[in-house]
C-alpha positions in Angstrom: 0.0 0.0 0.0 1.0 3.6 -0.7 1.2 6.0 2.3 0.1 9.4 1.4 1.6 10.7 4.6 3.9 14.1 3.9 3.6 12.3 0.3 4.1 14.7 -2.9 1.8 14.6 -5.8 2.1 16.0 -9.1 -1.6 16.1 -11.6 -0.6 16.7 -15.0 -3.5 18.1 -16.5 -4.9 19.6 -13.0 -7.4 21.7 -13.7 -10.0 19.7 -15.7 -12.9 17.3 -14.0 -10.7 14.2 -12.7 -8.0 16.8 -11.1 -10.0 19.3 -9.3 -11.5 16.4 -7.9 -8.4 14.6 -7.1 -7.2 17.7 -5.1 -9.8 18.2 -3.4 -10.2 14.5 -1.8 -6.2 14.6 -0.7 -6.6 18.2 0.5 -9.3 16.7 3.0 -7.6 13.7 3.6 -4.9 15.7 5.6 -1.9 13.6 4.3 -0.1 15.0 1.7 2.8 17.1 2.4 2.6 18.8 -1.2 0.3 18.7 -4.0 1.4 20.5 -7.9 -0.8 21.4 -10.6 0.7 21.3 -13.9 -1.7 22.7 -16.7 -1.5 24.9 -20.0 -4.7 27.3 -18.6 -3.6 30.2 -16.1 -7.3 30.9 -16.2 -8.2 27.6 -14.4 -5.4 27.6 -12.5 -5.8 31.5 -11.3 -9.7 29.5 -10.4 -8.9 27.1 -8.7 -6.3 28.8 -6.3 -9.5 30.5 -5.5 -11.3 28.1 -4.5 -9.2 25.9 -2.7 -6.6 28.4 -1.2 -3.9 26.3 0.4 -0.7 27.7 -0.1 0.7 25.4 2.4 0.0 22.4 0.3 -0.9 23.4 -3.3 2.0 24.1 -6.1 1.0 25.8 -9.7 2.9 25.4 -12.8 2.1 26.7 -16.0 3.6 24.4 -18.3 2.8 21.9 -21.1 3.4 17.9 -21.7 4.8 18.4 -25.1 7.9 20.9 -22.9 10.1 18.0 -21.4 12.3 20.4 -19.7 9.6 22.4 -18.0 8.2 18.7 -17.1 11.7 17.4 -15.6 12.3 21.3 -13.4 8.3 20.1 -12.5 8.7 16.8 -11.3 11.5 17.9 -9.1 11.1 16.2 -5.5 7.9 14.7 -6.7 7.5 11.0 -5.7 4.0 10.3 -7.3 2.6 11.4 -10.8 -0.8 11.2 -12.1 -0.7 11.7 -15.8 -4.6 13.2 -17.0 -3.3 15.8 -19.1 -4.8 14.6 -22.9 -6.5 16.6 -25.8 -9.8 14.7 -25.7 -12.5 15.7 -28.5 -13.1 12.9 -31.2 -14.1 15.4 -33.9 -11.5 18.1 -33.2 -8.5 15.3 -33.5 -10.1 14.6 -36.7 -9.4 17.9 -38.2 -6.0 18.7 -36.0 -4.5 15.4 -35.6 -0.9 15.6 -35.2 -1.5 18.5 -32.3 -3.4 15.3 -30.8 -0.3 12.8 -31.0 1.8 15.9 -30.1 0.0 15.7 -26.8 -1.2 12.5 -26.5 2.0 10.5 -27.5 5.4 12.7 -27.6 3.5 14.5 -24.5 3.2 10.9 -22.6 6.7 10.2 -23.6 7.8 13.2 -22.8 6.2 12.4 -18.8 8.0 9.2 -18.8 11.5 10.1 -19.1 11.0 13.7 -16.7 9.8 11.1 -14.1 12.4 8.4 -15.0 14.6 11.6 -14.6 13.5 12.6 -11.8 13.7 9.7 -10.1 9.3 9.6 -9.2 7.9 6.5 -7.6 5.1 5.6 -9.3 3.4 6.9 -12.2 -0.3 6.3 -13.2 -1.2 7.6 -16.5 -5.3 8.1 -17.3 -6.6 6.6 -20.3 -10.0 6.1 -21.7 -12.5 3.2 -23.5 -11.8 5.2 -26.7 -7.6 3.2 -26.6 -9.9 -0.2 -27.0 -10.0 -1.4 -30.6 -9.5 2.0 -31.3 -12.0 3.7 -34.6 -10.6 7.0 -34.4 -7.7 9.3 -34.3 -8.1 10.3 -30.6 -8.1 7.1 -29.9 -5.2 5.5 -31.2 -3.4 8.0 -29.8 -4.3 7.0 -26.4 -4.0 3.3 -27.0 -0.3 4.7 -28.5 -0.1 6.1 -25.2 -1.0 3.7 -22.8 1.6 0.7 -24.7 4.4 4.1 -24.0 3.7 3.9 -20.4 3.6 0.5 -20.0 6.8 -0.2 -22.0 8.1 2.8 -19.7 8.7 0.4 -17.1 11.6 -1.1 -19.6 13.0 2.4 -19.8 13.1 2.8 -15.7 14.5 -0.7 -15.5 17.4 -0.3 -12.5 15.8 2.8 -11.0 12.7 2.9 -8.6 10.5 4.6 -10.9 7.0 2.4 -12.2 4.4 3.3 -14.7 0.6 1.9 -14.5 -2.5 2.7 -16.6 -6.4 3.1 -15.6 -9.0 3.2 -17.9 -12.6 3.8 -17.3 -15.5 4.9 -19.0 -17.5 8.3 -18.6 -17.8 10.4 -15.6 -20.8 11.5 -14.3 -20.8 15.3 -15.3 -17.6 15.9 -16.3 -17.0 19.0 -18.4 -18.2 18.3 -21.4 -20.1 14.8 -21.0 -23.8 14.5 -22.1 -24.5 15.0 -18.2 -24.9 18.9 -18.6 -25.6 18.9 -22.1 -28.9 16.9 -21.4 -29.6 19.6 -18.5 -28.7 22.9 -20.6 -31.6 21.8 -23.2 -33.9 21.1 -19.9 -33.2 24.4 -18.7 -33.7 26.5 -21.9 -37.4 24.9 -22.3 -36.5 22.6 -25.3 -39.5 20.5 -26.8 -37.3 17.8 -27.5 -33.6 15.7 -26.3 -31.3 14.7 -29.1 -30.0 11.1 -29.0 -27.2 9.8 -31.3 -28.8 5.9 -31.2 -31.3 4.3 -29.4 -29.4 1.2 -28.6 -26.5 3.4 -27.7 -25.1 1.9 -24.4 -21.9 3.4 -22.5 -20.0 2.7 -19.2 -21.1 5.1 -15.7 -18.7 6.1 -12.9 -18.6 9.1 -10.9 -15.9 11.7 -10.7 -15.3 10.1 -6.4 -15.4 6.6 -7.6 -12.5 7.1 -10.5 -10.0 9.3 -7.7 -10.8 6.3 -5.3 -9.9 3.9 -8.2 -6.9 6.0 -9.2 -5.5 6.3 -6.0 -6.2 2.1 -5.2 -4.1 1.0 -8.1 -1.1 3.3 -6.6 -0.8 0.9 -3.7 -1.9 -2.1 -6.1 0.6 -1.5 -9.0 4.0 -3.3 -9.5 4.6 -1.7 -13.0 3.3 -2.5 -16.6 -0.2 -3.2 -15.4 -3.7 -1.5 -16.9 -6.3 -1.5 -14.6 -9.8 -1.3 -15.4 -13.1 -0.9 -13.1 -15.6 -3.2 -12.9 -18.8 -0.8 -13.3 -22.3 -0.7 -14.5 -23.5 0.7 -18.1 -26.3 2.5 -19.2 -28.6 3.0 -21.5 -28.6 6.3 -23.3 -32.5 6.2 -23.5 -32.7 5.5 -19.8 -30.3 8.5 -19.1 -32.8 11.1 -21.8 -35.3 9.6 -19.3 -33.5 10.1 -15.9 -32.5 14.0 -17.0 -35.8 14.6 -19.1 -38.7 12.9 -17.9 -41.6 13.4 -20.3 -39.8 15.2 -22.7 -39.7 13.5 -26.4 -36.2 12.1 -27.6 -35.1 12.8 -31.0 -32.8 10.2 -33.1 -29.6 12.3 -34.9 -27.4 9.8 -35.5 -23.8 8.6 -34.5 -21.0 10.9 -34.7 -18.2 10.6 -37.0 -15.5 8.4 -34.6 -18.3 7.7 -32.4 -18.9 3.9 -30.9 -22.4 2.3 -30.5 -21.4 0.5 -27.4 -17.6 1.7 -25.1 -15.5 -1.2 -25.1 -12.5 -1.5 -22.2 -10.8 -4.7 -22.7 -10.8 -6.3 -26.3 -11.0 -9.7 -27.0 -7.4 -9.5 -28.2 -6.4 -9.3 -24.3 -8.5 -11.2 -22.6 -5.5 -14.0 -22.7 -4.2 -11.8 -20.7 -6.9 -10.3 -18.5 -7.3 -11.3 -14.5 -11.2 -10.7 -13.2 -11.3 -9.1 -9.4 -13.9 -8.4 -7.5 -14.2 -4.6 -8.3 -11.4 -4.7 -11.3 -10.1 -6.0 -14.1 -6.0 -6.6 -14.4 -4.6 -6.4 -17.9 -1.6 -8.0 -17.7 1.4 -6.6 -19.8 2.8 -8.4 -22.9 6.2 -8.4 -22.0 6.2 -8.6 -18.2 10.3 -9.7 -17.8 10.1 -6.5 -15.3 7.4 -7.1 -13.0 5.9 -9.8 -10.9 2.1 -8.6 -11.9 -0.3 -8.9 -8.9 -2.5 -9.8 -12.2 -1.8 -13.5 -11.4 -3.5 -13.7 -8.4 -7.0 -12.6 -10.2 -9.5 -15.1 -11.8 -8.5 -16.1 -15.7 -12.0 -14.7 -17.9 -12.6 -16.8 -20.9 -12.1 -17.1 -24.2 -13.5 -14.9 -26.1 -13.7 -12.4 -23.3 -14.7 -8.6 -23.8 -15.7 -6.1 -21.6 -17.6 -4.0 -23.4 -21.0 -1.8 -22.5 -23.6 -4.1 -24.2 -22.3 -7.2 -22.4 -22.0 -5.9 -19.4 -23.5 -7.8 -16.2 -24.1 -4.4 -14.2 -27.0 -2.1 -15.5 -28.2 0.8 -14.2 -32.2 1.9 -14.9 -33.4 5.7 -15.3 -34.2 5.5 -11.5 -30.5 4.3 -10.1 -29.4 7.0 -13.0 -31.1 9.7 -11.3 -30.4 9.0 -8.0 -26.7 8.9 -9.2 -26.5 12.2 -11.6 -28.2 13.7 -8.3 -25.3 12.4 -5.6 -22.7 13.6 -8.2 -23.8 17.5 -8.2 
């Protein structure tokens, strides 16, 4: 297990959903000695100070992933790194994408050697149900990602530093999730709630639930694992119903890049997938580095995927409600 106490914690990516809420569960645990925000936006940043004002604890860098020296004078006497910095809109990486693998691969690169550099514990880098059989550009750029940081544990081999990956589906309300979206149109009186596919199905976790995952797999991790939460899925008809009740839905179609159903683990990996009570292990492919605590999970068959449609968990409109309403 990982002790938080007088620890020092570095967010790349700070100020977005998963950060501020990250910062905000280890500033009321009362443990960590130090806590830096690394992020592009001075805006945010100049925000957030604001509203958590603890200059005690709290560090702000203006800086960017794709800037490895401003990441290495960063990481300096950091001993934990949580890697959520990532340009994330399907349809924008479409039209930019090299900014995207600028970001999202020479950016997570870039994170791995600072912290190999710098001589951080642990690493856990942030990924997302988009890296699984990827269909898009943003994608494959996180699935490029996420085989960086695991092979990063090659590149650290002889020092003490370790690199992990979580992925998980969407958050509850995050900035820029369907959560708000659905509740905008409510607001402004609109007749109807546009849905992309009726049998549209997606993975549910709240913002708490994915810091308490995060910060398990610190203490879990050995290096070169991906970890992935065992949670329910939804319907995208039973959420229309949970946020708009009474109010008629309106098909428009799937988006360029967009998935029917979120998919975590492909049935390419399930060979090498371990089944826990509340998680899923993914076990690396070339584990010469680690003894993966993947091997004491339950093997999941062949054939194996953990995807939203085949999921055993479900959430109705009810459960959805009561959720969206616990999340706010």
């Amino acid at each position: 297990m990982v002790s938080w106490q007088d620890a020092s914690i570095l967010i790349t990516g700070g100020t977005g959903s998963f950060g501020k809420a990250l910062i905000q569960r280890l500033l009321a645990d009362g443990q960590v000695r130090r806590i830096a925000v690394l992020s592009r936006d001075e805006l945010k940043q100049y925000e957030l100070r604001q509203q958590f004002n603890d200059d005690a604890r709290l560090r702000w860098f203006i800086g960017d992933v794709r800037d490895v020296e401003r990441l290495r004078r960063a990481f300096h006497g950091v001993e934990y790194v949580v890697h959520a910095a990532a340009l994330k809109q399907v349809d924008t990486a479409e039209y930019n994408p090299y900014e995207y693998v600028k970001t999202n691969v020479l950016g997570s690169q870039n994170v791995i050697d600072a912290a190999i550099d710098a001589g951080v514990k642990r690493v856990v880098a942030l990924s997302t149900d988009k890296a699984s059989s990827p269909i898009n550009l943003y994608g494959s750029t996180k699935l490029c990602a996420d085989k960086l940081f695991i092979a990063g544990n090659h590149y650290a081999s002889g020092t003490a530093t370790r690199f992990s990956v979580v992925r998980y589906g969407n958050v509850v309300g995050s900035r820029g999730s369907v959560v708000p979206f659905f509740k905008r149109l409510v607001a402004e009186g609109s007749s109807t709630i546009p849905i992309t596919d009726e049998r549209m199905t997606r993975f549910w976790i709240t913002l708490p639930q994915a810091v308490q995952f995060v910060l398990d797999c610190f203490g879990r991790m050995r290096g070169g694992e991906l970890y992935v939460p065992r949670i329910p899925s939804m319907r995208i008809t039973d959420l229309a119903a949970a946020l708009a009740p009474g109010i008629d839905t309106k098909v428009v179609g799937i988006r360029p890049g967009e998935k029917l159903h979120e998919e975590m683990i492909s049935e390419g990996d399930a060979h090498r997938t371990r089944r826990f009570a509340d998680h899923y292990v993914v076990k690396p492919v070339l584990a010469a580095w680690t003894d993966s605590n993947g091997d004491s999970g339950e093997e999941v068959s062949d054939g194996f995927i953990y995807r939203s449609d085949l999921n055993d968990q479900w959430l109705n409109a009810s459960m959805l409600q009561t959720m969206i309403e616990q999340s706010v």
